[in-house]
N, C-alpha and C positions, 0 to 999 in steps of 0.2 A: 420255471413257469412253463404250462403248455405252452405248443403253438398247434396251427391248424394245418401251416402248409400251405395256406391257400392267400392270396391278398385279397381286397376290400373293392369298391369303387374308386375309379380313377377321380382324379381332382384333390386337391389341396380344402381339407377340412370337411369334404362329403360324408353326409351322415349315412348309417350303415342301410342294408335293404330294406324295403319296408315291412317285411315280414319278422322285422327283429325290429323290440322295443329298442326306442330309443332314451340310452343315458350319458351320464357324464361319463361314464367308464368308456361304453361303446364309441361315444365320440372321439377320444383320447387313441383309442387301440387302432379305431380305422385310421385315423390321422397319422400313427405311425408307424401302420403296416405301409400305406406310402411312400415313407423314405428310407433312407439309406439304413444299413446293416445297424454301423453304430449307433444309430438314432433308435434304433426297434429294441436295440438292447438297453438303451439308457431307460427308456420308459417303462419297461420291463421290472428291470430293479427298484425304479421308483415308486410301481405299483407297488409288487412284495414287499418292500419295508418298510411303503408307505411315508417316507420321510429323505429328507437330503444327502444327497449322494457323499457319502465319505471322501476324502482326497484321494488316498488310494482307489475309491471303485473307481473316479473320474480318471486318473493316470493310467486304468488297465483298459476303459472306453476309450482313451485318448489314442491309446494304440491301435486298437481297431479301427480307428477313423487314418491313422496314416497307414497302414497297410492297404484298408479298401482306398485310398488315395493315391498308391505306387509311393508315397513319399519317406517311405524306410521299404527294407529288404523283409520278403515273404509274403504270400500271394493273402487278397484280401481273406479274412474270418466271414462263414456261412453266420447268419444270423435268420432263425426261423422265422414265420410270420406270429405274430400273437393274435392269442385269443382272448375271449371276453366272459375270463373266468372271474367271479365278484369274490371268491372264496377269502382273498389278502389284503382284504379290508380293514385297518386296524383303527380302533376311536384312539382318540387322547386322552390323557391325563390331566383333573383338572389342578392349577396350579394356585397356591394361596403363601403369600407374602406373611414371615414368622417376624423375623428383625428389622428394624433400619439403625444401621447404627455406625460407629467408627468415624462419624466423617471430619475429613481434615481439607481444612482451605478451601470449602465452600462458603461464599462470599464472605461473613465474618461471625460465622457460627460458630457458638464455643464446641471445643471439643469434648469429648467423651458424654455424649448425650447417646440415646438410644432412644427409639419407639418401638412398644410390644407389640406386634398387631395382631389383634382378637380373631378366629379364622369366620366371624359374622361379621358384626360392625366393629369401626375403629372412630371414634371423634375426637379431633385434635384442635384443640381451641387456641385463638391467641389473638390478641390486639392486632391491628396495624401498629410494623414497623418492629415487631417483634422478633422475626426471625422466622417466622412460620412458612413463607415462599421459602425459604432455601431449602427446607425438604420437601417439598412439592415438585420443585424442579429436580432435586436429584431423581426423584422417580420419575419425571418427563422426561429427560434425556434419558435413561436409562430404558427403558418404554421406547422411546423414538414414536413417540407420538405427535399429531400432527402439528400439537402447538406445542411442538417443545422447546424450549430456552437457550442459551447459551446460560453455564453457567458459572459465574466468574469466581477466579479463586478469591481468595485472601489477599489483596493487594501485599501487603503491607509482610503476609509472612513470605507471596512469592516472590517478594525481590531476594529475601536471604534462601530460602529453598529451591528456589525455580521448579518446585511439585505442581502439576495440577489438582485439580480436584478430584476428591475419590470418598469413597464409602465401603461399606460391606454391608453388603443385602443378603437376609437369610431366607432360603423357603423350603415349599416342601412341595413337591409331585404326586401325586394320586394318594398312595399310599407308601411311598417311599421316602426315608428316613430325610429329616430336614439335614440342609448342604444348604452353601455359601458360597458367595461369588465376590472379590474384589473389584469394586467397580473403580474405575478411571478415569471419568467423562467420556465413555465410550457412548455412542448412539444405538442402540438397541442391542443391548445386550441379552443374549439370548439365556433364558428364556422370559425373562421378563418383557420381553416384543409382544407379548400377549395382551399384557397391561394395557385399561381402555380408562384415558382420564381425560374429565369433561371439565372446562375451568369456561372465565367470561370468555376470552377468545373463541374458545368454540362455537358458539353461539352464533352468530356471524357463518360461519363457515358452516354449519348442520343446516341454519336458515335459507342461505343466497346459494352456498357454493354448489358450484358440478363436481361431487364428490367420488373419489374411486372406493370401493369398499377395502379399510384397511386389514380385512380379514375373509379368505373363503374358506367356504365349512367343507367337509369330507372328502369326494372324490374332485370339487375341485379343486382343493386345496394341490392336487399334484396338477395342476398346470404350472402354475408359478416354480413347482419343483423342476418339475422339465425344463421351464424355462433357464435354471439357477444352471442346470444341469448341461445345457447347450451353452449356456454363456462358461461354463469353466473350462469345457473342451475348448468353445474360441478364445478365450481366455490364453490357455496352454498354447494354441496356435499360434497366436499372436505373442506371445512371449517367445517364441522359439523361432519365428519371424525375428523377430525384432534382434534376439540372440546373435543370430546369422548372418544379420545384415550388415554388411562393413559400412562405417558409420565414416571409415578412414582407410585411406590405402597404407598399409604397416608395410607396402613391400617399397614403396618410391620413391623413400628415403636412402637406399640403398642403390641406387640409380644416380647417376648425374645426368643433369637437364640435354645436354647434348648429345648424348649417347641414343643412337637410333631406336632402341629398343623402351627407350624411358616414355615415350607417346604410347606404347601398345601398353605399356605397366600399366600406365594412366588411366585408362578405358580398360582396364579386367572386370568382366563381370560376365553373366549366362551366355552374351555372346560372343565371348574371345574366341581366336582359332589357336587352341594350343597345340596343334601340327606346327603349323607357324613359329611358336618360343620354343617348341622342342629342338625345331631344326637350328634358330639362334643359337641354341644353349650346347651346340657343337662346337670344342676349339681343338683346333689341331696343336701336334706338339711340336711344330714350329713356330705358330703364335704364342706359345706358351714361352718358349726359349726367348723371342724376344722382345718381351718385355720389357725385361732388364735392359737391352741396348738402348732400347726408345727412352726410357726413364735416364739414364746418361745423358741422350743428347740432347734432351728436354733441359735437364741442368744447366748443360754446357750453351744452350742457348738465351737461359734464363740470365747466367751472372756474365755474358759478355756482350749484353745487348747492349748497343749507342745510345741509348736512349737518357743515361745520364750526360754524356756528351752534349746532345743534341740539347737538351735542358740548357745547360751553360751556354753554348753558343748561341741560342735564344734569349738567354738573360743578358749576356755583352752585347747583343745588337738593341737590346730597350735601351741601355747606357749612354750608346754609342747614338740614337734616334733624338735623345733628351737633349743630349752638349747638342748636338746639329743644331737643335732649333733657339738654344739659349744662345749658343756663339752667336749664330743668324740673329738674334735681335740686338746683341753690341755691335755686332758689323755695322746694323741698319743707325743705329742713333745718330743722328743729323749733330754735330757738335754745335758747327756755326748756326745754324738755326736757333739752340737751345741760348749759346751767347747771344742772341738778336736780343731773343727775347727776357732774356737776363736784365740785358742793359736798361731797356724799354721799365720795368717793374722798377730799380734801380733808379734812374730818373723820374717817374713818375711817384716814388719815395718821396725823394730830394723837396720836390717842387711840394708837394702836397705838405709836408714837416714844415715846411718857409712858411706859405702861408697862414699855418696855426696858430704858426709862435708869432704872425704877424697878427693876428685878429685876437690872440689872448695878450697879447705883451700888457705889462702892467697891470694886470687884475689879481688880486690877491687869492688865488685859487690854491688852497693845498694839495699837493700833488700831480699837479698841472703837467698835463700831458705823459705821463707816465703810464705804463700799462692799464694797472688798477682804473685809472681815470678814464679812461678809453674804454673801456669798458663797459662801466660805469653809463657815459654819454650814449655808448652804442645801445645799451638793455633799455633806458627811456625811452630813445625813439624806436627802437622796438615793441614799445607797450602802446606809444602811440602809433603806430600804423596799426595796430590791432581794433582800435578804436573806432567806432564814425564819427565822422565827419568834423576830424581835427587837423585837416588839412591847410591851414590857417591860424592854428596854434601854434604860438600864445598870442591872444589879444587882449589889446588894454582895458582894464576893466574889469578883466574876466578872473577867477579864481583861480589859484595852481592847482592844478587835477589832481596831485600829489597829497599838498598838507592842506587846502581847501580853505585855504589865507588870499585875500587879495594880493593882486600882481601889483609890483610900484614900476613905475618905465624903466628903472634900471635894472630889475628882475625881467619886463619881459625882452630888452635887450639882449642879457645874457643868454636867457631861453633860444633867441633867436641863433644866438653864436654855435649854443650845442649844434642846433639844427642844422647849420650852415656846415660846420663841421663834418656830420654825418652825409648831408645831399648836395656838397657843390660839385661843378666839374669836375677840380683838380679830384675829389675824392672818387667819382665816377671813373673816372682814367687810373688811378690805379685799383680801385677793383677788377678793372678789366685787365689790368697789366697783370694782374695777380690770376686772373682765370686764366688768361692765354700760358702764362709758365706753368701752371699746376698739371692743364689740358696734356700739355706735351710731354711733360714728366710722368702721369699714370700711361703713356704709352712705354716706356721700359720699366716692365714689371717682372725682369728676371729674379728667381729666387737662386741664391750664391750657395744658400745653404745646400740646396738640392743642387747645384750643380758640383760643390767639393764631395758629395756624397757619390755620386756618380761616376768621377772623376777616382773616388777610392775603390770603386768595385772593377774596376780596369785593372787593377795591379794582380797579378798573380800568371802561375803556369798557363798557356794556350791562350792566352791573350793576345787579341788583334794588334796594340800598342804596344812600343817597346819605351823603358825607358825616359831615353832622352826625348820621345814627341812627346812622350806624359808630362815630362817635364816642360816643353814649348808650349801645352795645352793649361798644364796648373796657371804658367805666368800669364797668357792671358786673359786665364779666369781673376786672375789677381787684379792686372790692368781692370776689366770689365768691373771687379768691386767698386776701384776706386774711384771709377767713372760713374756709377749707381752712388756710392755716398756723398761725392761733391752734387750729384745732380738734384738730391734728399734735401740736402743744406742749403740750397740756392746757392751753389757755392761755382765761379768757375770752370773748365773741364780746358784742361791740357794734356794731347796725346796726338800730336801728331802721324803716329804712324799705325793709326787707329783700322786704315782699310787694310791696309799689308798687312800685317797681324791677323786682321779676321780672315781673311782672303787664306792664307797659311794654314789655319787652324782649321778652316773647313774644309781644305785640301786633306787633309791629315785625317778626320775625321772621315770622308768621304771614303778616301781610300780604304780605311780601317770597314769600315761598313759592307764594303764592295765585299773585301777578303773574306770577312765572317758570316757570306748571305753564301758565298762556292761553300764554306765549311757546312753551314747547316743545310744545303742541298744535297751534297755526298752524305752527310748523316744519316739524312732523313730518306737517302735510299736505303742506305743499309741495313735503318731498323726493320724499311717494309721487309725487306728478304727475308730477315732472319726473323719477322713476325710472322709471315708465312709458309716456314719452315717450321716455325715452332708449333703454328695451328694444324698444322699437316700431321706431326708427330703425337700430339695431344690427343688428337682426333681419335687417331686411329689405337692410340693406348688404353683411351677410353672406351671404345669400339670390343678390344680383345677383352678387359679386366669386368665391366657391361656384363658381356656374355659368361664368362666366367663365374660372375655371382648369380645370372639366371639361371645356370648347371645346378647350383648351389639350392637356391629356391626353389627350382621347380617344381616338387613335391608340395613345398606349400601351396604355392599356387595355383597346383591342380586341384589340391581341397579347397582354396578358394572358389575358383570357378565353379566347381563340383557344387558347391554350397550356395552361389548366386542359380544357379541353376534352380537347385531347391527351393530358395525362397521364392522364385521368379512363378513357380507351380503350385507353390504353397498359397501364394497370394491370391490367387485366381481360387482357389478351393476359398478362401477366406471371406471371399466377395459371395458366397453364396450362401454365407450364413445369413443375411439380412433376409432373401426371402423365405429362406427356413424360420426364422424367427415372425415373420408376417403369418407366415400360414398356422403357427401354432397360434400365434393371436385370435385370428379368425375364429379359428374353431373355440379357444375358451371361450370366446364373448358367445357362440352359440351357444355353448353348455352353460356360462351363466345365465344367459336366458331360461334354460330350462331349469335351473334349481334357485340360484341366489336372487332374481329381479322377485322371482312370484311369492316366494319365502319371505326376504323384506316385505313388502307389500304388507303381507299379513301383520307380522310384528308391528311395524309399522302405527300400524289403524287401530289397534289393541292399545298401544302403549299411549297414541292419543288418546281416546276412550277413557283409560285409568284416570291421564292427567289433567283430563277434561279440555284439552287443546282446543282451538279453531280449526274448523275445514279447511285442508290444504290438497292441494291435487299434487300425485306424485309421479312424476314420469322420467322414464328409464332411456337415455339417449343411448344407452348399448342394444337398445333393439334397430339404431340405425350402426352400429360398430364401436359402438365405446361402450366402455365398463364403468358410468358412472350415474348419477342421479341428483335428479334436482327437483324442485319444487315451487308451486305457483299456486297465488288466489284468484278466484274468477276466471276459471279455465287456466289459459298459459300466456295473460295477457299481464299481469300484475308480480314483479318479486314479492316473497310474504313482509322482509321489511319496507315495501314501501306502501302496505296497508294495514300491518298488523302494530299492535304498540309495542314494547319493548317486555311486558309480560307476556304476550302471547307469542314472542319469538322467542322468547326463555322455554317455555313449555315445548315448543315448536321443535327448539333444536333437542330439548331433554328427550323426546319421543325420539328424532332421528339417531340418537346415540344411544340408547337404547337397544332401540331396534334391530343396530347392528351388533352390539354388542352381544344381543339374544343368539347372534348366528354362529355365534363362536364354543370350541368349549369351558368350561369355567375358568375363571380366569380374574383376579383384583379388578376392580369396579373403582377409579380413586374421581371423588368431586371435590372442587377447589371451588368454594364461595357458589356454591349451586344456586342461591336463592335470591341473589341482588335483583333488584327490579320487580318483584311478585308479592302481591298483596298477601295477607295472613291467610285467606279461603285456600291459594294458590300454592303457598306454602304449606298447608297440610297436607295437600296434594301428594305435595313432593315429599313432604316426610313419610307419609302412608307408603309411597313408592319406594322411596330407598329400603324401607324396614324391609318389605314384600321381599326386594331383589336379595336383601342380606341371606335370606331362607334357604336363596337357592346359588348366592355366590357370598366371595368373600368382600366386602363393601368398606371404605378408607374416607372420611369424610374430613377436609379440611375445611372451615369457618373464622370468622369475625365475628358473626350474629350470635350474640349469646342468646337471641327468644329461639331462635333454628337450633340452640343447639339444649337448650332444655326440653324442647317439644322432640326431640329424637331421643336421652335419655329417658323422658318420660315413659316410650313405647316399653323400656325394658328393665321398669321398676320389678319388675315380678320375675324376671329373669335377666338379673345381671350378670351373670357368664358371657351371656350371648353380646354383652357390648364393653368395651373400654375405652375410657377416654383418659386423654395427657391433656396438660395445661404447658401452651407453647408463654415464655414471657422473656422482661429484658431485665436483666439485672445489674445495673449499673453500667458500666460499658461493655461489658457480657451480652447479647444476644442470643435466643434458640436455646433459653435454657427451659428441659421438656422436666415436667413435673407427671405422673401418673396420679390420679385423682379420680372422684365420682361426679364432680359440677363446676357447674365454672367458678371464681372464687369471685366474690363480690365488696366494694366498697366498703368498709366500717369507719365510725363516726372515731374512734382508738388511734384505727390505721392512720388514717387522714390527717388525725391531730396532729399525731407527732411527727409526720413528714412537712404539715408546716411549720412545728415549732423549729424544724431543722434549716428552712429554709429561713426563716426571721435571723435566726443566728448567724447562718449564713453572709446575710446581707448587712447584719452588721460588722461583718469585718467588710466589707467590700466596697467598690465606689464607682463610682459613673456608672458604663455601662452592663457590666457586671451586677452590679445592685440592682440595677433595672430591671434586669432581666428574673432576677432571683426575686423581684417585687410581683410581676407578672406571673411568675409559675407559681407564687403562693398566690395569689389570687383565683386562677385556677383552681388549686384544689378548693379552695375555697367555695368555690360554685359547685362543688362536687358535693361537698360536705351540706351545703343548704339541701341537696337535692337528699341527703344521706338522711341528715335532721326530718324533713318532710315525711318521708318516707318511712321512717322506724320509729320515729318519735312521738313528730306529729298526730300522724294517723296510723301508727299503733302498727303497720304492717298488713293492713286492709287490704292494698294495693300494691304491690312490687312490678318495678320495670321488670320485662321479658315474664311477667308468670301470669298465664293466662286465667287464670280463675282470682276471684274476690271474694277473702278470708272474712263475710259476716260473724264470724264469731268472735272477731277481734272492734266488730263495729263499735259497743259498748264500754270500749277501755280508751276512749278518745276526749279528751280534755279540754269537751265543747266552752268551756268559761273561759281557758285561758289559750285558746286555740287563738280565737282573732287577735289579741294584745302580738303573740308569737309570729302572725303573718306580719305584722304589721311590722315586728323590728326585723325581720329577716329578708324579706323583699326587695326594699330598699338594697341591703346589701348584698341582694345576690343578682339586681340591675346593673348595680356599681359591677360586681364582679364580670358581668356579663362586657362591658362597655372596657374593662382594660385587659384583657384577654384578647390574641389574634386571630381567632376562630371568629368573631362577632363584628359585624357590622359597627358603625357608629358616624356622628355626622363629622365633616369636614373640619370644622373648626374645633374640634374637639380631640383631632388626631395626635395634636402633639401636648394633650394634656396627660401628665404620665403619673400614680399614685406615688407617693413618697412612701418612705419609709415607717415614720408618724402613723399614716392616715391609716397603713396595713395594719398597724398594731392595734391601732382603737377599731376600727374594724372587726379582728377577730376577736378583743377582747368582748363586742356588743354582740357578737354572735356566740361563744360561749355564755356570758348571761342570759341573751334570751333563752336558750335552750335548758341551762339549769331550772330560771324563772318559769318555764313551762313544767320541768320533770317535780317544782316544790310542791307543786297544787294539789292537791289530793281529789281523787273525784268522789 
């Protein structure tokens, strides 16, 4: 490309002098004769080839930008100014859609179907729920269009394949040989990104939305390029950033925490001082030699440390702290005390047993006084103090609370005895004889078991105790049992030589305590010594071997550094893409202003005009900085949906898509259900419109409307090359099976029959709800078949659903005599049929009246008569 040598007006996006027109190109070239070398070169290229920068051009710009950045070796690349030569202006090639076909594990559409598409029109018919969306959407996703789908595999084959969705689209470019693309679920696959498809969704969004144009035509079209072009050099940037950036220190691993040098590891990055680790990374070959010695006496410190010693001597003095405190509570046990009160329970026994056997004597009671029976007495007046107000119970008179039998005086007598039993003095007196012994005894609560245990871990080498005081300590653990189990029993305690004994034993212990508290004090010197003797030698071993592996590393670590440096430069260059990328913004929205706002505009007002649209006001909110556009009725005071109806925002948006679509070059036109919501006038419209655009692009029309889609084959009776049409349907649990055809295929009185004679049979094998069901779908077609019979029969074909003209010639073959007999039996039941079918209304109380079986049969048998009884009459 030339250049001039010269640069432009200073500022970001300045349009050129005023003695030179102003265009898209001139805008683009001043723009980037302002920046940087690389940047004048990428724009450059993108002119002359007019199209997106290959990987390789951007890898060979990417170099230019880190050279003129210092951020590799060699001084930056001269890059000339550009000039505003038009000469490398290339058009496109317009692009038209040959195949759709292959597709697998798109929703549940059978495989090996295909669509031809005609390079005019293409119309693809099909019912709801036939399968016709799932290739609609493969060319949405593929397109990346604005209301494109998600679209879901084959449930059922991706659990055994885990394949997404895919197809093979065929096309063909200008005049170059048709080529195929394996599609994937990829989102705009190029070049199919060209592809402009308008479904209901759009609608909405051409009406209300602030729209960005999803296409610029010529010299703008390389904004976006440059734009693609600067984001892949930061792109490259940023990957090579990110490359570089230690995410992890790989060196600190190789460091121990203590080692002086392991904190500067830690912190490497653009500002280390490796003067500093170089000088670390010096060892002399006397620290080298010893090594070795340090590592010896590290061992030698390791396996002769006290410190198992000192363990043990700590563990004999818990031993030795436990008997202290267990002897100390047999010492403490008051003997004579515990006999006081021995005696005291003991007599207050005696006394309390006298009187029972004196107040039961003679009374025939089995079991009397004997455990059980005590017991017994004690749980009653247990139940009665739980009671109100039985304080006074038993009285005479009064019922046993028990078995709810009257008392006789000698029952509440006895009552009274229990009672007396349980709450006299004598009995008071020995409960309390019994609490005061029990009090005394939960005060010696030595465990024996825990002290023979203790007592065993005493025995062995370097133990405080010898022997024979083990042995004076065993026996008066012994003594102390026997003195714990008679005291258990309420039993006695004889031992006179109870204080001497404990007195002995704690002398013994004492001493033993004293001895092994001097042992673990000299221990517990020696391990500090030779703890810090060992940290001393560690240290410093660590210190020399440290350094040693830094000698080792330093080369990496210098490319470390060297590299954090890099990115530390890199990043700051990176931070200045964002206003590079503002300033190229700027100026497209300038040059869209001067080509794409005033260009729509026109389209725009035309393509209303054609479709006979409402007046809508179109205004371009990129004349204040945005590239988008929207629309308003009654100046800018009303959206069009919140005044127009829902046909004049059909036409509304058809014109906005359109319009844009005019700006592009040729390129598939696809409509999905164009015409929902638009009267018949409104839909000629639109059919006049599509044929027109077919003329001059390739046009793809998906439908349900069979009267839309006869009234578009009708255009091209007289030249049927120019249109084809497939018939989309479902064929059993088959869906998207495509049929190529000339019409849509329509109901016969044949067809019809014999789908219900299938379905009666059906339902005689079948039951409950199953039957039901198969009762109701023949009922259905049965409301088909009356509309079938009217239709061809009846009136002869005068009038067909979806066919806009009335066949007078056929007025005369209508079998005005036996026509009214014929209403009159077929109405009736195609009311019936209307009222059990789920499409139709019916009243409340009628919901769950469901036809039987029976009633279907005579049913279509009185609709077959009638219709024979009409075809016998002769006219």
């Amino acid at each position: 490309m030339k250049s001039t040598g010269k640069g432009t007006a200073a500022g970001s996006g300045s349009p050129p002098p005023a003695t030179q027109a102003v265009t898209v190109r001139s805008l683009l070239v001043g723009w980037a004769n302002q920046q940087d070398g690389w940047v004048r070169q990428l724009v450059s290229e993108i002119i002359v080839a007019g199209k997106a920068l290959t990987e390789s051009q951007l890898d060979a710009i990417y170099q230019v930008f880190l050279k003129e950045k210092a951020l590799m070796p060699g001084g930056p690349v001269v890059v000339a100014q550009l000039n505003d030569d038009p000469s490398s202006l290339v058009a496109g090639s317009g692009l038209f859609l040959t195949q759709l076909g292959d597709l697998k594990n798109v929703n549940a559409l059978a495989e090996s179907q295909k669509i031809d598409f005609n390079p005019k029109l293409t119309v693809v018919f099909g019912e709801n729920a036939c399968g016709k969306t799932g290739y609609v959407r493969v060319l949405k996703k593929a397109a990346a269009v604005r209301t494109s789908e998600t679209v879901l595999p084959d449930l059922s084959q991706m659990q055994r394949s885990g394949l997404p969705p895919s197809a093979r689209i065929s096309y063909r470019l200008g005049q170059e040989d048709e080529q195929a693309l394996e599609w994937k679920d990829q989102a705009g696959l190029v070049p199919f990104n060209r592809i402009d498809v308008f479904d209901s969704r759009a609608t909405l969004l051409h009406v209300d939305g602030d729209l960005n144009y999803v296409y610029t035509p010529g010299e703008l079209a390389r904004f976006p390029l440059v734009q693609r072009g600067i984001e892949g050099v930061r792109t490259r940037l940023d990957n090579e950033i990110t490359s570089k950036t230690q995410t992890s220190n790989p060196f600190l691993a190789q460091f121990d925490r203590q080692s002086k040098i392991y904190p500067l590891v830690d912190s490497l990055g653009a500002a280390t001082d490796l003067g500093q680790l170089k000088e670390l990374a010096v060892v002399t070959d006397a620290e080298k030699q010893e090594i070795e010695t340090l590592k010896t006496e590290i061992d030698a410190l390791r396996t002769t440390n006290p410190a198992a010693q000192l363990k043990l001597a700590e563990t004999g003095n818990q031993h030795l702290d436990a008997l202290k405190k267990a002897f100390s509570a047999v010492g403490r046990f008051d003997i004579s005390v515990y006999g006081e009160r021995l005696a005291s329970l003991q007599k207050a026994e005696r006394e309390y047993e006298s009187a029972t056997q004196e107040s039961f004597a003679g009374l025939p009671i089995p079991g009397l006084l004997q455990d059980e029976w005590r017991q017994f007495i004690r749980a009653g007046e247990e139940y009665l103090r739980a009671l109100e107000d039985q304080e006074t119970y038993p009285d005479e008179g009064k019922d046993c609370l028990y078995c709810r039998q009257p008392l006789s005086p000698e029952a509440v007598a006895l009552l009274r005895k229990y009672r007396d039993f349980c709450n006299n003095d004598l009995r008071a007196g020995l409960d309390g004889a019994t609490h005061e012994l029990d009090a005394f005894r939960r005060v010696f609560n030595v465990d024996f078991a825990e002290v023979d245990r203790h007592l065993g871990e005493l025995v062995g080498e370097g133990s405080a105790i010898s022997q024979e005081q083990l042995a004076t300590l065993k026996a008066f653990a012994v003594a102390g049992k026997t003195m714990r189990d008679a005291v258990e029993t309420r039993k006695p305690v004889e031992w006179s030589e109870q204080a001497t004994e404990a007195a002995a034993a704690n002398t013994l212990l004492e001493g033993a305590y004293a001895q092994n508290g001097a042992l673990i004090a000299g221990l517990t010197d020696r391990r500090e010594k030779r703890d810090e003797a060992l940290r001393e030698r560690q240290a410093k071993l660590v210190d020399i071997e440290s350094r040693l592996k830094l000698a080792a590393l330093l080369p990496q670590i210098d490319k470390a550094v060297d590299q954090a440096k890099w990115v530390d430069k890199a990043k700051i260059q990176a931070r200045k893409f964002q206003g590079l990328m503002r300033s190229l913004t700027d100026t497209s929205k300038l040059a869209s202003e001067q080509l794409l706002n005033k260009d729509f505009e026109r389209h725009f007002a035309e393509e209303c005009k054609t479709l006979g649209a409402p007046a809508v006001t179109l205004q371009f909110p990129g004349r204040q900085g945005q590239v988008t556009r929207k629309k308003a009725v009654a100046g800018s005071e009303h959206r069009p949906s919140d005044v127009l109806s829902e046909g004049e925002q059909k036409v509304i948006a058809l014109a906005d898509f359109l319009a844009e679509a005019s700006l592009k070059p040729p390129a598939p036109v696809i409509f999905d259900d164009p015409i929902n919501s638009l009267d018949y006038r409104r839909m000629e419209e639109v059919v006049n419109r599509i044929v027109s655009l077919s003329d001059t692009r390739q046009v793809i029309v998906f439908t349900h409307n069979i009267w839309f889609t006869t009234e578009l084959l009708a255009r091209f009776e007289k030249r049927p090359q120019d249109c084809s049409y497939f018939d989309v349907a479902r064929d059993g649990t088959k869906i998207g099976i495509v049929t190529k055809g000339t019409h849509p295929r329509s109901d016969t009185f044949s067809s019809l029959k014999g789908r219900i004679n299938v379905l009666i049979k059906s339902a005689e094998k079948a039951t409950g709800e199953t039957q039901s069901a198969l009762i109701e779908k023949a009922y259905e077609l049965m409301r088909n078949i009356c509309e079938v019979v009217v239709e061809e029969d009846l009136l002869q074909g005068v009038t067909k659903r979806y066919q806009p003209n009335v066949m007078m010639t056929r007025l005369p073959s209508i079998n005005f005599a036996g026509l009214q007999t014929a209403v009159s039996a077929i109405s009736p039941l195609f009311e019936d049929c209307c009222r059990y079918i789920a499409s139709h209304s019916q009243p409340m109380e009628t919901l769950n009246v469901r036809p039987t079986l029976e009633a279907l049969k005579a049913d279509w048998s009185k609709l077959q008569e009638a219709r024979d009884a009409y075809k016998k009459v002769k006219i």
